[in-house]
N, C-alpha and C positions, 0 to 999 in steps of 0.2 A: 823861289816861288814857282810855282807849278801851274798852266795855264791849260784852259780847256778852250777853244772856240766853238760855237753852233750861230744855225741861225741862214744858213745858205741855202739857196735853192735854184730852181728855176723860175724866170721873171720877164712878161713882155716890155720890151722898153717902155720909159715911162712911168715903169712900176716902184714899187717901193720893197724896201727888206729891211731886217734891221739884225743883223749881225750882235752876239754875246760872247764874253769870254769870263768866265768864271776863273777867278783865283784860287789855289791853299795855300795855305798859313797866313798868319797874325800878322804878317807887314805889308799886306797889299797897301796900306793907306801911305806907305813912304817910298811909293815903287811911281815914276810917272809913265803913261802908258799907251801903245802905239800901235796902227794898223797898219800893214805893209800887205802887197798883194802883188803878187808873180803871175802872168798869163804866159800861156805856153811858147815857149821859143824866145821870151822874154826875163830880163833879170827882176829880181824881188826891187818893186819900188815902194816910197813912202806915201802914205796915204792920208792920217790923222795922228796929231798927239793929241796926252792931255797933261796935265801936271799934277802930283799929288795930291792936290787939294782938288782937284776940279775946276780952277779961280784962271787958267789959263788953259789955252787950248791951240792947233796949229796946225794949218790943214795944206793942204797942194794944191796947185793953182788948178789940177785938171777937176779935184773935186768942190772944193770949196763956192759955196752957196745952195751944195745940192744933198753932200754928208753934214754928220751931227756927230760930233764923240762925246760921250759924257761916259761919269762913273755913278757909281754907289757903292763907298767903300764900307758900310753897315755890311752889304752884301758880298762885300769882295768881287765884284762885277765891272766892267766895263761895255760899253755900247760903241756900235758905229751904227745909226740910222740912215738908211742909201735913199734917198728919194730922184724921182726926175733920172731914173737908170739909164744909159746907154748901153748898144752893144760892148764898147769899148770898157764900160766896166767888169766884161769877162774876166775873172780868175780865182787863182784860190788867195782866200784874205785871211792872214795870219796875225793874232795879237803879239805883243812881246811887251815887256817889264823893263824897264832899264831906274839905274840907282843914280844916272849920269847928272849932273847940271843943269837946271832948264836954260839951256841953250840954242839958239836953232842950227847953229852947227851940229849940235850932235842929237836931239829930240828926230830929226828926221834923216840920221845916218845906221846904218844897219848893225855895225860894229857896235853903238853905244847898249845895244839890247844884250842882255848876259840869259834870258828866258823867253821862250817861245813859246806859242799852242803848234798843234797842230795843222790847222787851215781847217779852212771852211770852204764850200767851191760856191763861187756865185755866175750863174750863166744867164746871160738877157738877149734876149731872143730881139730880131727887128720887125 
C-alpha cells in the first residue's frame, strides 16, 4: 500500500490541526494504521494506532486526551486530529500501514510497519 500524508502546518500553541493520509489499492481496510513523528535531533517515535476496523485504537501517554486517530476505509483515508498543540508537538508526522497483530507490542514499534508516507511537518509556535 502506498501512503500519501497532508494536512501540516504552522500552528500557535493551543491550536488545532488535523493531519490525513490517503491510501492506494483495495486493501487499505485490512492494513491497521499508525502515526509516528521524528523532531530534529530526535528518533522517529509512536504516536497513534488504529486497527483495521476502526473498533480499537492506541495512543502514547505524551498525546493522548489531546489526538484523535480514526479511519474511513470507503475512503481509504486515515486521520490524526491534534487539538490543545504544544511546542513539543514540533515534527514531521509520518503515517505507516502495518499487516502485524493488534498487539501493543508491535502496533507502536517501528519495525512492525512494512509502508510509509512521506511526513507532514507540524510546527507550533509558543
Amino acid at each position: 500500500v502506498q501512503l500519501q500524508a497532508s494536512g501540516g502546518g504552522l500552528v500557535q500553541a493551543g491550536g488545532s490541526l488535523r493531519l490525513s493520509c490517503a491510501a492506494s489499492g483495495r486493501t487499505f481496510s485490512s492494513y491497521s494504521m499508525g502515526w509516528f513523528r521524528q523532531a530534529p535531533g530526535k528518533e522517529r517515535e509512536f504516536v497513534a494506532a488504529i486497527s483495521w476496523s476502526g473498533g480499537s485504537t492506541y495512543y502514547a501517554d505524551s498525546v493522548k486526551g489531546r489526538f484523535t486517530i480514526s479511519r474511513d476505509n470507503a475512503k481509504n483515508t486515515v486521520f490524526l486530529q491534534m487539538n490543545k498543540l504544544k511546542p513539543e508537538d514540533t515534527a514531521v508526522y509520518y503515517c505507516a500501514a502495518t499487516s502485524a497483530q493488534w498487539t501493543v507490542a508491535a502496533i507502536h514499534t517501528l519495525r512492525s510497519y512494512g509502508s510509509w508516507g512521506q511526513g507532514t511537518q507540524v510546527t507550533v509556535s509558543s
